[in-house]
C-alpha positions in Angstrom: 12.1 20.5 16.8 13.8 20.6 13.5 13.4 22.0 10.5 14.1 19.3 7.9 11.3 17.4 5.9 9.8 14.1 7.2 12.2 11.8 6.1 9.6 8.2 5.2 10.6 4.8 4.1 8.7 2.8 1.7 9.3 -1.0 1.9 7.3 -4.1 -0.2 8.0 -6.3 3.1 7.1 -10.7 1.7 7.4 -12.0 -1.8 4.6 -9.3 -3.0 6.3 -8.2 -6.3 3.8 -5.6 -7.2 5.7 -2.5 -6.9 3.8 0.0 -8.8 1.5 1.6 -6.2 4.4 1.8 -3.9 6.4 3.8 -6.6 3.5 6.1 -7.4 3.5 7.0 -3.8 7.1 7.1 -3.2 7.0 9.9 -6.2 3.6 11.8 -4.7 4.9 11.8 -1.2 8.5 13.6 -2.7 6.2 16.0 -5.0 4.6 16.5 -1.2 7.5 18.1 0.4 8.7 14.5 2.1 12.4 13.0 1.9 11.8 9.8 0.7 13.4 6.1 1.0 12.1 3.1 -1.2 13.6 -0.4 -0.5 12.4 -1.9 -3.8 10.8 -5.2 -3.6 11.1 -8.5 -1.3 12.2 -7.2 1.9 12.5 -9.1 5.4 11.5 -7.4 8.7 14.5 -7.2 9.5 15.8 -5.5 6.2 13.0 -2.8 6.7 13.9 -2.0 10.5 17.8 -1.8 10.0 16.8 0.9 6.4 14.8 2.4 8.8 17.3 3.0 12.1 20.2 3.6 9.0 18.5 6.2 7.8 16.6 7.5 10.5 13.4 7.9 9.6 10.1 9.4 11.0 7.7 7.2 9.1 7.9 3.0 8.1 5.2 3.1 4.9 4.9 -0.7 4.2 2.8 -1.3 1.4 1.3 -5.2 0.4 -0.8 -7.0 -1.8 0.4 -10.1 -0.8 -2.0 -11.5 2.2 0.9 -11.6 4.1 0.4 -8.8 6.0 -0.6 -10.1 9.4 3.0 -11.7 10.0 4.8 -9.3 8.3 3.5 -6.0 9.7 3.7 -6.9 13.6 7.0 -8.2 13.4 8.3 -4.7 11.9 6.7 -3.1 15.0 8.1 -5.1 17.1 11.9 -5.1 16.2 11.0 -1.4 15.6 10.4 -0.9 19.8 13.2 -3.1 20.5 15.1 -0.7 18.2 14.8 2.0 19.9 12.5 3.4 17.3 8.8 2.9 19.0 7.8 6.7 18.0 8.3 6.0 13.9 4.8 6.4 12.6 4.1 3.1 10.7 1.6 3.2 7.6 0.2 0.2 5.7 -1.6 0.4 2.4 -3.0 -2.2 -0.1 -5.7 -4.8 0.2 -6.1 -5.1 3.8 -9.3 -6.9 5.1 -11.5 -4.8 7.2 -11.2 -7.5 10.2 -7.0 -7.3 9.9 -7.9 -3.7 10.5 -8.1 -3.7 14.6 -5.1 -5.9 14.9 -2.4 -4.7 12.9 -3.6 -1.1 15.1 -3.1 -3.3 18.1 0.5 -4.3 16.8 1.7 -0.6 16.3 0.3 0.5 12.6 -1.1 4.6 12.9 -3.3 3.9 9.7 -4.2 1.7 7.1 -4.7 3.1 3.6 -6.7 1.0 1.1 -7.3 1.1 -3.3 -8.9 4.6 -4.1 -6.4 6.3 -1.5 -5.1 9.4 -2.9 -1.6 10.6 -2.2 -2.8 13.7 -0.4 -4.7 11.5 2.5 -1.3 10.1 2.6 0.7 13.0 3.2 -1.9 14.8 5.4 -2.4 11.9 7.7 1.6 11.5 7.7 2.0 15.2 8.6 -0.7 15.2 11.2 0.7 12.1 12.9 4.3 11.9 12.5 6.8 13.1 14.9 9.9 14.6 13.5 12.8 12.9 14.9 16.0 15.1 16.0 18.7 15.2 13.1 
């Protein structure tokens, strides 16, 4: 076990350019106690599984607006287990339909956060779920 904060990474995976939520949350999650990693906007799978192994991280927080979501997200999870990363916790938030819900749990995403989510839900469920990876 180790002693260091959770280290999380927030990525805007697609051509979503609405950053704002993700900033807010970046910020609440390092008032929270978390290290934290934001991407910025417009980022592949691919760029948000190689931030993630780089800087070896305990929790992928992907957040989209987009509608792009259901071919975005599993692909992260999946180049996450070939990775060698299948124990990062992976988070989702933004406008998510309830039936997308199941799915993207199916794929490899520990919890969905949707509008009206506040950044303590965030944290807890992070700090609940999360397993520190060795530094």
């Amino acid at each position: 076990m180790t002693d260091r904060p959770l280290k999380v990474l927030i990525a805007k995976p697609g051509l979503d350019g609405h950053d704002r939520g993700a900033k807010v949350l970046a910020r609440g999650l390092r008032d929270e106690g978390f290290e934290v990693v934001y991407t910025g906007l417009r980022q592949t799978p691919e760029m948000i599984v190689t931030a993630a192994l780089q800087e070896d991280v305990d929790v992928v927080g992907m957040s989209i607006l987009s509608g792009a979501h259901m071919t975005l997200v599993p692909r992260v999870c999946e180049q996450l287990r070939a990775r060698g990363m299948g124990d990062v916790l992976v988070t989702l938030g933004g406008i998510i339909p309830d039936d997308d819900i199941e799915p993207l749990r199916a794929a490899g995403v520990a919890g969905v956060f949707g509008p009206g989510t506040t950044i303590r839900e965030v944290a807890d469920f992070m700090r609940a779920r999360a397993t520190p990876r060795e530094a």
